[in-house]
C-alpha positions in Angstrom: -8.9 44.7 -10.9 -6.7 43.3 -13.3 -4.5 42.4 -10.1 -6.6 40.8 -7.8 -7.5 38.8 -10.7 -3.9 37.1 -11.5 -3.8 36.4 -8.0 -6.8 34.9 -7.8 -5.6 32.3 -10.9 -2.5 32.1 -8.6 -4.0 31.1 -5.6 -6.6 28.5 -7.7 -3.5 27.2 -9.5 -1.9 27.1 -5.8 -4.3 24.9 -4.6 -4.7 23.0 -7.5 -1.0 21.7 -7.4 -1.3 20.9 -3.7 -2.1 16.8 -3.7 -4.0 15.1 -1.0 -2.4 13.0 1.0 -3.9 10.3 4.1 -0.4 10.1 5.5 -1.0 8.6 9.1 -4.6 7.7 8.5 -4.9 4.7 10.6 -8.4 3.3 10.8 -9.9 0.5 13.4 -10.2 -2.3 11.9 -12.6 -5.2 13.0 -10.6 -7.5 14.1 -7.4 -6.1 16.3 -4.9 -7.7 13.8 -1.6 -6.6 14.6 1.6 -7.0 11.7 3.9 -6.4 14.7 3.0 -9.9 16.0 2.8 -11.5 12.5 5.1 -9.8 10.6 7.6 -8.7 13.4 7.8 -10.9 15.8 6.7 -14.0 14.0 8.3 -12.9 10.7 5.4 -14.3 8.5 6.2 -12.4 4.8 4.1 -9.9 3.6 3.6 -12.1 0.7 2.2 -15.1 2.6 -1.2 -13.1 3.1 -0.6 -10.9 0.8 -1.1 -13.2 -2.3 -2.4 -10.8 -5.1 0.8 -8.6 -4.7 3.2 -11.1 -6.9 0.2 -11.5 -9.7 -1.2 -8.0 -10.5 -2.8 -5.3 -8.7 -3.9 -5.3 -5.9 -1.9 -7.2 -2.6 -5.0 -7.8 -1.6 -6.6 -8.6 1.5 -6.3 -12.0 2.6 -9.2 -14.1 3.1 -10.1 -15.3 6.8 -9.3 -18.7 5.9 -5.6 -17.5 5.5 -5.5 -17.0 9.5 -7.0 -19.9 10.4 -4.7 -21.9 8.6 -2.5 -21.3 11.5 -4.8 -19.9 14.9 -6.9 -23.1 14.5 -3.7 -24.6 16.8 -2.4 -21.1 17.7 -4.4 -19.2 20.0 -7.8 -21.1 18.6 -10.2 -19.4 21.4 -8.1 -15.7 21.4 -10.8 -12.9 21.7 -9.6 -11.7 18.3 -9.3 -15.1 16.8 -12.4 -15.8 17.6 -14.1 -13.4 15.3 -12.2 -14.7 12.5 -13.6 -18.5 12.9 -17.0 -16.9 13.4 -16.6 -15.1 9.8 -15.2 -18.6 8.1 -18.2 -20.5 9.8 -21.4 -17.7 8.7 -19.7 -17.6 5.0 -19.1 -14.1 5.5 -16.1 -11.8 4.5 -14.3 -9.6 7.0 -14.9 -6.1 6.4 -11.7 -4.9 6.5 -11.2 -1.0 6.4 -9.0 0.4 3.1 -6.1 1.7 4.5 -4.0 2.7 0.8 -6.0 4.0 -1.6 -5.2 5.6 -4.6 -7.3 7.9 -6.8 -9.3 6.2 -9.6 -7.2 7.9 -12.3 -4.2 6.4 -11.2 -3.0 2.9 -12.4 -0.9 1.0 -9.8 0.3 -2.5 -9.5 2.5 -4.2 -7.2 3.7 -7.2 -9.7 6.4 -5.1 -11.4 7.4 -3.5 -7.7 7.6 -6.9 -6.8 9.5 -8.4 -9.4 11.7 -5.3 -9.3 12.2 -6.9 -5.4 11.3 -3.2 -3.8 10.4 -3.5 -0.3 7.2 -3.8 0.8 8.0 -1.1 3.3 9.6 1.7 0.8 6.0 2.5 0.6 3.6 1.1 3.3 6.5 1.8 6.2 8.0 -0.3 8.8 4.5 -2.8 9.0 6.5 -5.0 11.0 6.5 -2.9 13.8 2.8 -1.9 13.8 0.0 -2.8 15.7 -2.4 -0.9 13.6 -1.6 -0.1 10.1 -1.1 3.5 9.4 -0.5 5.1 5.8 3.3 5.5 6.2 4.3 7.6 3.1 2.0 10.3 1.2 1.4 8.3 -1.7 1.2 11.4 -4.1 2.6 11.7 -7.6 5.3 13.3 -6.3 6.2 10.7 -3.9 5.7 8.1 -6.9 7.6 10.5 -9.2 10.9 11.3 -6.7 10.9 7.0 -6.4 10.5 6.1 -9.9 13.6 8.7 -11.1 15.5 7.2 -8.0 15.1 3.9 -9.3 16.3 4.9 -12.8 19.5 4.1 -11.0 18.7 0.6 -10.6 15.4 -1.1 -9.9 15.9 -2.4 -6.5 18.0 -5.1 -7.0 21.0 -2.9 -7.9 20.5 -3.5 -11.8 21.2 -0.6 -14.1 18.5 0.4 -15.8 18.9 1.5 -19.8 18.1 5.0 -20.8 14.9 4.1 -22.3 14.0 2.2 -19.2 14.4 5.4 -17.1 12.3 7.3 -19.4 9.6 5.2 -19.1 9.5 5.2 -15.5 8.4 8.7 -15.5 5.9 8.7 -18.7 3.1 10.0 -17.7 1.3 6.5 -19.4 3.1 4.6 -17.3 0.6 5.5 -14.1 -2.1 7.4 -16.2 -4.2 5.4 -18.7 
């Protein structure tokens, strides 16, 4: 009895430790947006739609008007465009699927990964080369964890960090309040 018992807390524990992941959840989205055009091809920075990434939070999604600051001379009457003007005219937002989403007990902002100058694609993947976004990495506290002690070495831009920097990167405050 007193067995089966420990391995039942084992196999709870187990299963406790194991951390959801939507790696390669790729939803359709209502409008057939593709960042391999934009941000492949056409090399438009993540940042340019992306606004809210530089000042706190969230990137953001960008607003409608974004796109038709350059499709109402680009490709004005493309199927796809077309839905966009249609959204800016009727006053209504797009409704965008979430593709990233964290758990409400985590805090996360891109301004510090940002300033740090990380790449947009240590975390959301080669975008540039997708037609449909997909969740690249897992996105887990591990995954956050393994990057923040990696960066203890410098903080993307090659600067050492201090050894109360480093420590902070991996408080449990810093993610967790």
């Amino acid at each position: 009895m007193r067995l089966h018992r420990i391995a039942t807390i084992v196999a709870v524990l187990g299963l406790a430790a194991c951390e959801p992941s939507n790696q390669g959840y790729a939803p359709a989205q209502p409008v057939k947006y593709s960042h391999a055009v934009h941000a492949g091809a056409m090399q438009i920075p993540c940042q340019y739609c992306h606004t809210g990434a530089e000042r706190g939070r969230y990137a953001g999604i960008p607003s409608a008007s974004i796109c038709l600051n350059c499709h109402k001379q680009v490709l004005p009457n493309h199927p796809e465009v077309l839905k966009v003007s249609a959204a800016v005219e009727q006053s209504r937002p797009i409704a965008w699927v979430r593709v990233h989403n964290l758990p409400d007990f985590v805090y996360f902002s891109h301004r510090p990964h940002v300033e740090a100058e990380i790449a947009c694609q240590t975390c959301h993947g080669p975008v540039e080369s997708m037609g449909r976004v997909a969740q690249f990495a897992p996105l887990t506290m591990g995954f956050c964890l393994d990057c923040h002690r990696k960066g203890t070495a410098s903080l993307g831009r090659g600067a050492p960090v201090r050894a109360a920097q480093a420590n902070r990167l991996t408080d449990c405050a810093v993610c967790h309040h």
